[in-house]
MIDO-496981 format. One line per 10 residues: number of its first residue (from 1); for each residue y, z, x of N, C-alpha, C. Coordinates in steps of 0.05 Angstrom, whole numbers, plus 5000, padded with zeros to 4 digits. Atoms other than C-alpha are relative to their C-alpha. Layout:
REM residues N
NUM) Y/Z/X/Y/Z/X/Y/Z/X | ...
END
This chain:
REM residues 221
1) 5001/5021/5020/4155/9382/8079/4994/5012/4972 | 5006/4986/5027/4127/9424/8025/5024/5014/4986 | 4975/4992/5022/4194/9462/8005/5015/4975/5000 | 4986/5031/5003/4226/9390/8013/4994/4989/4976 | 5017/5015/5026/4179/9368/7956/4999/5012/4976 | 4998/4974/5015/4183/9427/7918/5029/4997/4986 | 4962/4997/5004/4257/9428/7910/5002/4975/4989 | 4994/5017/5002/4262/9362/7908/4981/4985/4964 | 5012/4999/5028/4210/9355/7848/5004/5014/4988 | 4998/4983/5023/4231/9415/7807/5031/4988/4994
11) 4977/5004/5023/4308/9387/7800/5005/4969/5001 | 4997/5023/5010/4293/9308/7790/4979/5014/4980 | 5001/4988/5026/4252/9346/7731/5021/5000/4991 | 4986/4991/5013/4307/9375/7710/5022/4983/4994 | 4979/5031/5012/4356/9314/7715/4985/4984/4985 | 5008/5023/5035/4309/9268/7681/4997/5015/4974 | 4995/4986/5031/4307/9320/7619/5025/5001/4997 | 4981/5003/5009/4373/9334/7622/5021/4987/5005 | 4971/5019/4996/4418/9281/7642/4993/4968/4991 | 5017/5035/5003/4376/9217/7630/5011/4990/5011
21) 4976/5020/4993/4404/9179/7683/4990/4973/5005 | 5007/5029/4994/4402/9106/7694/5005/5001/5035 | 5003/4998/4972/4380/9092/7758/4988/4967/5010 | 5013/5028/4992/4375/9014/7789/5000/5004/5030 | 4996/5009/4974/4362/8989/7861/4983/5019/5015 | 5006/4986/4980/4317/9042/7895/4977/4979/5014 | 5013/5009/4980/4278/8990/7922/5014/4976/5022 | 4982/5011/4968/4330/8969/7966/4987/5024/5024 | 5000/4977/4972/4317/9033/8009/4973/4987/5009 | 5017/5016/4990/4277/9006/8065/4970/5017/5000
31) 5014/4990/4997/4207/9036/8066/4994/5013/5023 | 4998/4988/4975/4209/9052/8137/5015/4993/5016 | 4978/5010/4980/4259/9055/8195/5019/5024/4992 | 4979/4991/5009/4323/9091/8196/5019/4987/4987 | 4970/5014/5018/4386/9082/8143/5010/5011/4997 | 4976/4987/5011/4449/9100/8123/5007/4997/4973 | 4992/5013/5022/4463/9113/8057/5026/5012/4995 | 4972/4994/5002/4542/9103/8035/5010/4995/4975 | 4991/5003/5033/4566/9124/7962/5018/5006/4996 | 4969/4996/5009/4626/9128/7928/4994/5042/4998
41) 5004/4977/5009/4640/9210/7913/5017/5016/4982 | 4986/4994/5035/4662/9238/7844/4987/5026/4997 | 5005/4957/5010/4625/9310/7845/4990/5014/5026 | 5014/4983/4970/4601/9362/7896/4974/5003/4990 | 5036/5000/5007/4531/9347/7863/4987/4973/5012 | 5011/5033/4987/4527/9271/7887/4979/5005/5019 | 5013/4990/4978/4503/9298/7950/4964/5005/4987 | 5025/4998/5015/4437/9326/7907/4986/4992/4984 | 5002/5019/5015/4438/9283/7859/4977/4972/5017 | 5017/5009/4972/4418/9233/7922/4973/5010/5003
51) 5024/4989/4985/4376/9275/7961/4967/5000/4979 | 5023/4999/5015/4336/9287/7900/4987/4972/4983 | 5003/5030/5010/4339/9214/7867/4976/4978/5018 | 5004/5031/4982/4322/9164/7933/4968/5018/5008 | 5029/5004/4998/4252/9151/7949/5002/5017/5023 | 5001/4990/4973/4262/9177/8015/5016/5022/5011 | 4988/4978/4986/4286/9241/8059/5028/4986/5011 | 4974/5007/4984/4362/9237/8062/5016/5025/5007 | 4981/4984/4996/4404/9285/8100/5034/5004/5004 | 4984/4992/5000/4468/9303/8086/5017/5021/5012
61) 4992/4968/5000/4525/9352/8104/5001/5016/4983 | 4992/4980/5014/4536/9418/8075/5024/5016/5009 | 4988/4971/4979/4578/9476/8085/4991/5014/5005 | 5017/4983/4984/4555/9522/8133/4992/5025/4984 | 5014/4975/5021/4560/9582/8074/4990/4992/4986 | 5030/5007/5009/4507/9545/8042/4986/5016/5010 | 5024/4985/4980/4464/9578/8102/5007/5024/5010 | 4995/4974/4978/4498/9638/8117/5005/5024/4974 | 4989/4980/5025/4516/9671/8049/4974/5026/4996 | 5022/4983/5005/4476/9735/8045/5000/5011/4961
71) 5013/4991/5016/4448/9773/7987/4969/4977/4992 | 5014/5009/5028/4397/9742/7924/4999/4970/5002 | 4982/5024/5005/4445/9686/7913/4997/4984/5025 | 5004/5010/4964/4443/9667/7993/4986/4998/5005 | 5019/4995/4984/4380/9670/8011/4981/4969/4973 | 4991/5032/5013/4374/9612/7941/5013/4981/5014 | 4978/5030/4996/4427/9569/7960/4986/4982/5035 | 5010/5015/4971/4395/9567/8032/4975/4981/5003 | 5022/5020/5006/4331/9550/8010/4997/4967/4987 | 4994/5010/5004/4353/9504/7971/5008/4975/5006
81) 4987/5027/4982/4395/9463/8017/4988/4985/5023 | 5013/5011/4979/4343/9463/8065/4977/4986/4991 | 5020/5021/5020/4296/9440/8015/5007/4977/5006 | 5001/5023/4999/4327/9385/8003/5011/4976/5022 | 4999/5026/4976/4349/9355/8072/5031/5005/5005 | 4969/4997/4989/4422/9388/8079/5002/5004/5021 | 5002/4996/4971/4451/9390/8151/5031/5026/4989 | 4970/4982/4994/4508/9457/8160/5014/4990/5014 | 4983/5003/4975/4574/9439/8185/5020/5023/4981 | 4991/4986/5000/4622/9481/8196/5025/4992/4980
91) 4977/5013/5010/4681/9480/8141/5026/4993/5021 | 4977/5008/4979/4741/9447/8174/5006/4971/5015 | 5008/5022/4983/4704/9397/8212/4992/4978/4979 | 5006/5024/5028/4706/9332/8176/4977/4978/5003 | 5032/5011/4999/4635/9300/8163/5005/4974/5011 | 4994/5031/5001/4671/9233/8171/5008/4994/5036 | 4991/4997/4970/4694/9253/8250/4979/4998/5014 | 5021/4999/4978/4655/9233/8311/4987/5017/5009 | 5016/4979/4995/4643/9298/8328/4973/5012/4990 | 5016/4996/5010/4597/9306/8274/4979/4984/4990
101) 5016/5015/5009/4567/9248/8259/4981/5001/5027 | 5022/4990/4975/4536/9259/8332/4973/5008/4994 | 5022/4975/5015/4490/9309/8299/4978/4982/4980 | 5015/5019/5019/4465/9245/8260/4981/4986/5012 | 5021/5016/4981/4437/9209/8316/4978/5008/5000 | 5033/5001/4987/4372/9240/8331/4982/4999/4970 | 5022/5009/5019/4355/9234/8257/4994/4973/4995 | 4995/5022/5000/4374/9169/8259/4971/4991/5020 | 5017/5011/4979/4335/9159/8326/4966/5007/4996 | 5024/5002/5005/4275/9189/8296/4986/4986/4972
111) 5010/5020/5018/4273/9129/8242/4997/5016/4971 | 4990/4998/5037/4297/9171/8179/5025/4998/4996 | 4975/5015/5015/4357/9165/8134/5023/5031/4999 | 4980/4980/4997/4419/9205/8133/5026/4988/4982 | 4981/5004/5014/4482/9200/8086/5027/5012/5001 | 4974/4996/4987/4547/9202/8097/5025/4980/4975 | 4989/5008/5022/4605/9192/8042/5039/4985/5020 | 4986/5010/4986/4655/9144/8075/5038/5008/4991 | 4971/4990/5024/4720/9173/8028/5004/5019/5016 | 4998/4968/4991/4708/9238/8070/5003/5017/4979
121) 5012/4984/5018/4715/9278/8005/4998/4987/4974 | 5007/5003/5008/4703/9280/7937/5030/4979/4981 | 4980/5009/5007/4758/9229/7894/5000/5015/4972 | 4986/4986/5018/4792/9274/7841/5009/4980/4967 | 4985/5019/5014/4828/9218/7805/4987/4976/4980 | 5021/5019/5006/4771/9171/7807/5005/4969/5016 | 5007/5016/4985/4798/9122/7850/4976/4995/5026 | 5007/4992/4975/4760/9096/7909/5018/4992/5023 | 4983/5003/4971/4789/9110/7970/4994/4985/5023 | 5002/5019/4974/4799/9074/8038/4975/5014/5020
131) 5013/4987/4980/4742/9086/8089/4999/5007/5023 | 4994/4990/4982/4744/9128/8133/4975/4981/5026 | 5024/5020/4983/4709/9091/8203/4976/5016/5008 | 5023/4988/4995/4657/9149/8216/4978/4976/4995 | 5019/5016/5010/4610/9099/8171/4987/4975/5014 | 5001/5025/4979/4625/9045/8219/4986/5006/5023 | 5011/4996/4978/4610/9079/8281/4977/5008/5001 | 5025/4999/4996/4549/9104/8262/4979/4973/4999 | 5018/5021/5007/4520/9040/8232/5005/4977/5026 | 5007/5013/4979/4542/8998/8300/4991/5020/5026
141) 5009/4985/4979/4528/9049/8349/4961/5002/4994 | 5022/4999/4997/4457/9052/8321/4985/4979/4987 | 5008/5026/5017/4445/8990/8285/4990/5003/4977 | 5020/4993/5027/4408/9027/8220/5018/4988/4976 | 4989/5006/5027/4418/8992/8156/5022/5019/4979 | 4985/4978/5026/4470/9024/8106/4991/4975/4968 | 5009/5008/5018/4449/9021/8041/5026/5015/4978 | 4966/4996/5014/4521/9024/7994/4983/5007/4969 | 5007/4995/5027/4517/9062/7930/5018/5011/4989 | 4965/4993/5022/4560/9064/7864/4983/5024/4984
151) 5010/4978/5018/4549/9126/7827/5025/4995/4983 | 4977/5010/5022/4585/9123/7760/4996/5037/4971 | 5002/4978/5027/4603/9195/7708/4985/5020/5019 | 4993/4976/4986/4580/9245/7763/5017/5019/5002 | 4987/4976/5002/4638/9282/7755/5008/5013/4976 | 4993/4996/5022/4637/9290/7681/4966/5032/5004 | 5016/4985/5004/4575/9344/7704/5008/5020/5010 | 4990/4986/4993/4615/9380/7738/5029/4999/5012 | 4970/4998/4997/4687/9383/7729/5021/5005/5021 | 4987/4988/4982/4737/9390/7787/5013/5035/4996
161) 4987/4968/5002/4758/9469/7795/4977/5015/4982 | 5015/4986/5016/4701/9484/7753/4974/5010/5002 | 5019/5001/4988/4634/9516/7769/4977/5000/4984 | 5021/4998/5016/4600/9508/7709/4988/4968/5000 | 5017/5023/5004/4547/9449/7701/4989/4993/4986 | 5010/5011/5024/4539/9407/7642/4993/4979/4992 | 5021/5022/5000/4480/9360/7631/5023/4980/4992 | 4991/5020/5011/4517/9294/7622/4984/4976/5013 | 5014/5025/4987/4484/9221/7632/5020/4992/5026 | 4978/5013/4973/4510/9187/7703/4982/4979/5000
171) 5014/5024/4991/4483/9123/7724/5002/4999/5041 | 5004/5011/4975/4468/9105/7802/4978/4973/5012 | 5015/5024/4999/4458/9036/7828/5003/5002/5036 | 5011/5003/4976/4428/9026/7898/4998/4968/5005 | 4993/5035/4980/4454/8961/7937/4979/4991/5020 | 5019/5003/4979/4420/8920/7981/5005/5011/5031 | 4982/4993/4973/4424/8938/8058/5023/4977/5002 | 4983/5014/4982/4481/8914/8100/4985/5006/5024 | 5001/5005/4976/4461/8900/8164/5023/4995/5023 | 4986/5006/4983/4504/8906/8230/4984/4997/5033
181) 4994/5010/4966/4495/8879/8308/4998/5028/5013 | 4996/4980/4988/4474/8942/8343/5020/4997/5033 | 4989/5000/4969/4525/8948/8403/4999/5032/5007 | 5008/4977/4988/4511/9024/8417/5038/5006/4998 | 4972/4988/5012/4582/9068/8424/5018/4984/5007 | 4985/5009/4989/4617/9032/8463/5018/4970/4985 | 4985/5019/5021/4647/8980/8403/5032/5008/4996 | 4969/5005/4996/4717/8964/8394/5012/5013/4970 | 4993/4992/5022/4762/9001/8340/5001/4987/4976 | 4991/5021/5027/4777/8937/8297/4966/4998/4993
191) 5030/5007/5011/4693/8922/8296/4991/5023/4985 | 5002/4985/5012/4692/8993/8276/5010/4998/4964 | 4994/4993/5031/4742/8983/8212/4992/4972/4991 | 5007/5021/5020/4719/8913/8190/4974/5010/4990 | 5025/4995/5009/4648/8943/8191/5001/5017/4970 | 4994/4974/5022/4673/9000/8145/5009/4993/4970 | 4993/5015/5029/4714/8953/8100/4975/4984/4993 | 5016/5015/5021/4656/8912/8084/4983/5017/4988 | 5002/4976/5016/4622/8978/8065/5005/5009/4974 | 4984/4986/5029/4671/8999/8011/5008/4985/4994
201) 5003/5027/5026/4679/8924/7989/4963/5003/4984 | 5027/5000/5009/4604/8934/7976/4993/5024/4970 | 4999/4975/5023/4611/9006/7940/5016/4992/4982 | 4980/5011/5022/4672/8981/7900/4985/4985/4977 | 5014/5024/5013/4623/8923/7875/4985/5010/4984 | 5026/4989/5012/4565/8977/7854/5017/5022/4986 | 4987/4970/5023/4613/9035/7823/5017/4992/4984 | 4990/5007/5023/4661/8986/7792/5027/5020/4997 | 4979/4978/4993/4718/9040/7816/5027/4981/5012 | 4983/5016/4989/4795/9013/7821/5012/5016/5028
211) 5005/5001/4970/4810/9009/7892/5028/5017/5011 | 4969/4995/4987/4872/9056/7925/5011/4997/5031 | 4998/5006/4974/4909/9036/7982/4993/5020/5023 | 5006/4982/4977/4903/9098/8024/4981/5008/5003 | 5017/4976/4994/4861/9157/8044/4998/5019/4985 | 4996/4969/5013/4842/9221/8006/5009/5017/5019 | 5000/4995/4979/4876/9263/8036/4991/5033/4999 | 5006/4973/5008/4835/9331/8010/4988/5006/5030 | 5008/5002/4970/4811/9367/8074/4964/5009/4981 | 5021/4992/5001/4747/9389/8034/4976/4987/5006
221) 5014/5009/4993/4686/9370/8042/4977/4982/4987
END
């Protein structure tokens, strides 16, 4: 818990000096229990942005060379990610697939929060995209609240293709929960995508993002 705190307090320092962001709704997140939290995604910082923002321990995926990169630089980035509550998956495997969301349950089951970006990657364009049902199956398979969030100008901090990072204001608003009917795995595909669409009718509502009919179809992560 101490590099959790650490990490997590030296770069919401550093965002509230340099980004000033507007920040509503964190007291939606429930004070105790497990939740899901489900945000639109516009940078490969959202993810930390999160982790380090919400009142509470949220874990996320990473990519696995987050944790495996050696030297200086590697032996940072690892700390780092584990600071703040990243889980390694392997690139390839898509965060949004059953296979992986598996890996979510026992944080789930031990009544903390875990996040999961229902787009599967990051939107380029700025639409938001259709959701993928991962979101669904976790939130009826275990009944934990999702808590829908619009992030808005996150990717003006870090540009697509680009790896430089430049303080800009973002705003993030934190929804109330949604609540679903725990039926455990065994739920039906359609209860899966209605759950999901009311999801990303919810995010739509908090990011204010116009809506595209399909899927992204980036494989990243």
């Amino acid at each position: 818990m101490a590099l959790y705190d650490l990490a997590r307090g030296t770069t919401r320092g550093l965002i509230a000096v340099a980004c000033r962001p507007t920040i509503t709704g964190l007291e939606n997140v429930p004070k105790e229990g497990p939740f899901i939290v489900a945000p639109n995604h516009l940078s490969f910082l959202d993810s930390v942005l999160i982790q380090t923002i919400m009142p509470r321990k949220v874990a996320f995926f990473a990519k696995a060379e987050y944790f495996t990169t050696k030297g200086i630089k590697g032996r940072f980035m690892k700390s780092f990610f584990t600071g703040v509550g990243s889980i390694p998956v392997e690139r390839g495997e898509q965060a949004a697939s059953v296979a992986a969301l598996k890996s979510l349950l026992d944080i789930l089951g031990s009544g903390n929060g875990v996040g999961i970006y229902p787009e599967g990657t990051r939107s380029r364009d700025g639409l938001l995209y259709r959701g993928r049902t991962g979101v669904g199956w976790l939130a009826l398979t275990t009944g934990a609240p999702v808590i829908p969030v619009g992030l808005k100008g996150t990717e003006k901090l870090q540009p697509a293709g680009s790896n430089a990072i430049k303080p800009q204001h973002f705003s993030m608003v934190v929804g109330k929960p949604i609540y679903f009917d725990k039926t455990g795995p065994d739920h039906s595909l359609p209860a899966r995508r209605a759950a999901t669409d009311a999801i990303m009718d919810a995010i739509a509502a908090l990011s204010g993002q116009p809506r595209a009919e399909g899927y992204n179809q980036s494989k990243s992560l």
